[in-house]
C-alpha atoms as one frame of an Amber mdcrd trajectory, in Angstrom:
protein
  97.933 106.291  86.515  94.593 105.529  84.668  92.129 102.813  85.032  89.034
 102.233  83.473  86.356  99.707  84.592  85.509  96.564  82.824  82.062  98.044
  81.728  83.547 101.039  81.177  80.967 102.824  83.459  83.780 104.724  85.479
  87.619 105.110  86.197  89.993 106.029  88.450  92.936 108.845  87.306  96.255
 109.679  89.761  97.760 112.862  89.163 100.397 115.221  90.449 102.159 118.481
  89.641 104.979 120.240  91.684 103.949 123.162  92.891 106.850 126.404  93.388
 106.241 126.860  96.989 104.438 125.413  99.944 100.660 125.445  99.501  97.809
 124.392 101.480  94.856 122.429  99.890  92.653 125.703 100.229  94.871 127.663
  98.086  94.594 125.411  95.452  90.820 125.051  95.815  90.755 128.822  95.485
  93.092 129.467  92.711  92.326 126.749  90.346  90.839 128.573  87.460  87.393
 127.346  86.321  88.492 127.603  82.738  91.339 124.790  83.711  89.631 122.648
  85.365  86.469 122.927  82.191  89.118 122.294  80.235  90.122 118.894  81.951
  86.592 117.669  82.383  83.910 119.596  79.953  80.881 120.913  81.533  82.777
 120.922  84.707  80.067 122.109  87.587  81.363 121.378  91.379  78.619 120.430
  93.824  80.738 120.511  96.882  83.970 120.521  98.564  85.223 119.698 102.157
  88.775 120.074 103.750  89.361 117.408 105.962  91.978 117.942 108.028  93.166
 120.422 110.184  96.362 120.811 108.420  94.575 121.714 105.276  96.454 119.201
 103.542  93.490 117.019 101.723  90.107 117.683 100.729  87.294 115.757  98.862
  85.654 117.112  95.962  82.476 116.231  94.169  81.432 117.496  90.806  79.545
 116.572  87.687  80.729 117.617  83.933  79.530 115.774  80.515  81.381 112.686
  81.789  79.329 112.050  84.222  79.875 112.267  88.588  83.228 112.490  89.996
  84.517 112.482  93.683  87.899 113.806  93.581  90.902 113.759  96.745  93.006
 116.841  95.922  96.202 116.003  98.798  99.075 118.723  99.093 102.535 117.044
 100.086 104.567 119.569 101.945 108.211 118.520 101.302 108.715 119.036  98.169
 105.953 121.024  97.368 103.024 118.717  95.253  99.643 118.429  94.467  98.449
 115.152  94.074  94.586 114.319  92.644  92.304 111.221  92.885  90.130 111.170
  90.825  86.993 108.598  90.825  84.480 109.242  88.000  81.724 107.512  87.019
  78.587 107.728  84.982  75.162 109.638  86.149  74.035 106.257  86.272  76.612
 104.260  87.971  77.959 106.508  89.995  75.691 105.004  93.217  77.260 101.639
  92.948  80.963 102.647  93.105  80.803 105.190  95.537  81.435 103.039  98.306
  84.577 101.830  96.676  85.674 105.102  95.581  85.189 106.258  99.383  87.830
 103.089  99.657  90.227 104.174  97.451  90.254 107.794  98.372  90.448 106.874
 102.272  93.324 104.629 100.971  95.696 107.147  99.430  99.003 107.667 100.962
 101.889 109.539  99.921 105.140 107.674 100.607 108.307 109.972 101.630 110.347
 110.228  98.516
């Protein structure tokens, strides 16, 4: 899923990949190659990440690349085994403004049993 504002300032991209086994969300902090994820978003540079829950099933992550500021939910679905991303980018500039609402959307996300 991919939406872009009307100003075209930011957007919001919903991901997922199956994943061969059962994974926790700081595996797949750890083991994401750098050269993957500068690959996805040029000039990729992550300024911080935060598991937050106890299951270490979801954590936030922030980073900057060329396009601009991003605050990403990376959530791991245990049966079957997934990865789902959030992410909520937006330029240098407008990234202020929509953070509140991206703090919405990423408090928001749910995974419904398949």
């Amino acid at each position: 899923m991919f939406y872009r504002s009307p100003g075209k300032d930011a957007y919001l991209m919903v991901t997922s990949v199956d994943s061969p086994m059962p994974i926790k969300v700081d595996t797949v902090l750890a083991s994401t190659p750098k050269e993957s994820l500068e690959e996805r978003f040029p000039g990729y540079k992550e300024v911080s990440h935060e598991i937050i829950d106890g299951q270490k099933l979801n954590a936030v992550v922030i980073f900057t690349c060329t396009e601009g500021k991003a605050k990403q939910l990376q959530s791991v679905k245990v049966t079957p085994p997934q990865v789902w991303a959030v992410t909520c980018m937006a330029t240098e500039e407008a990234y202020a403004g929509y953070e509140a609402t991206f703090d919405q959307i990423i408090a928001s996300f749910k995974m419904l049993e398949s």
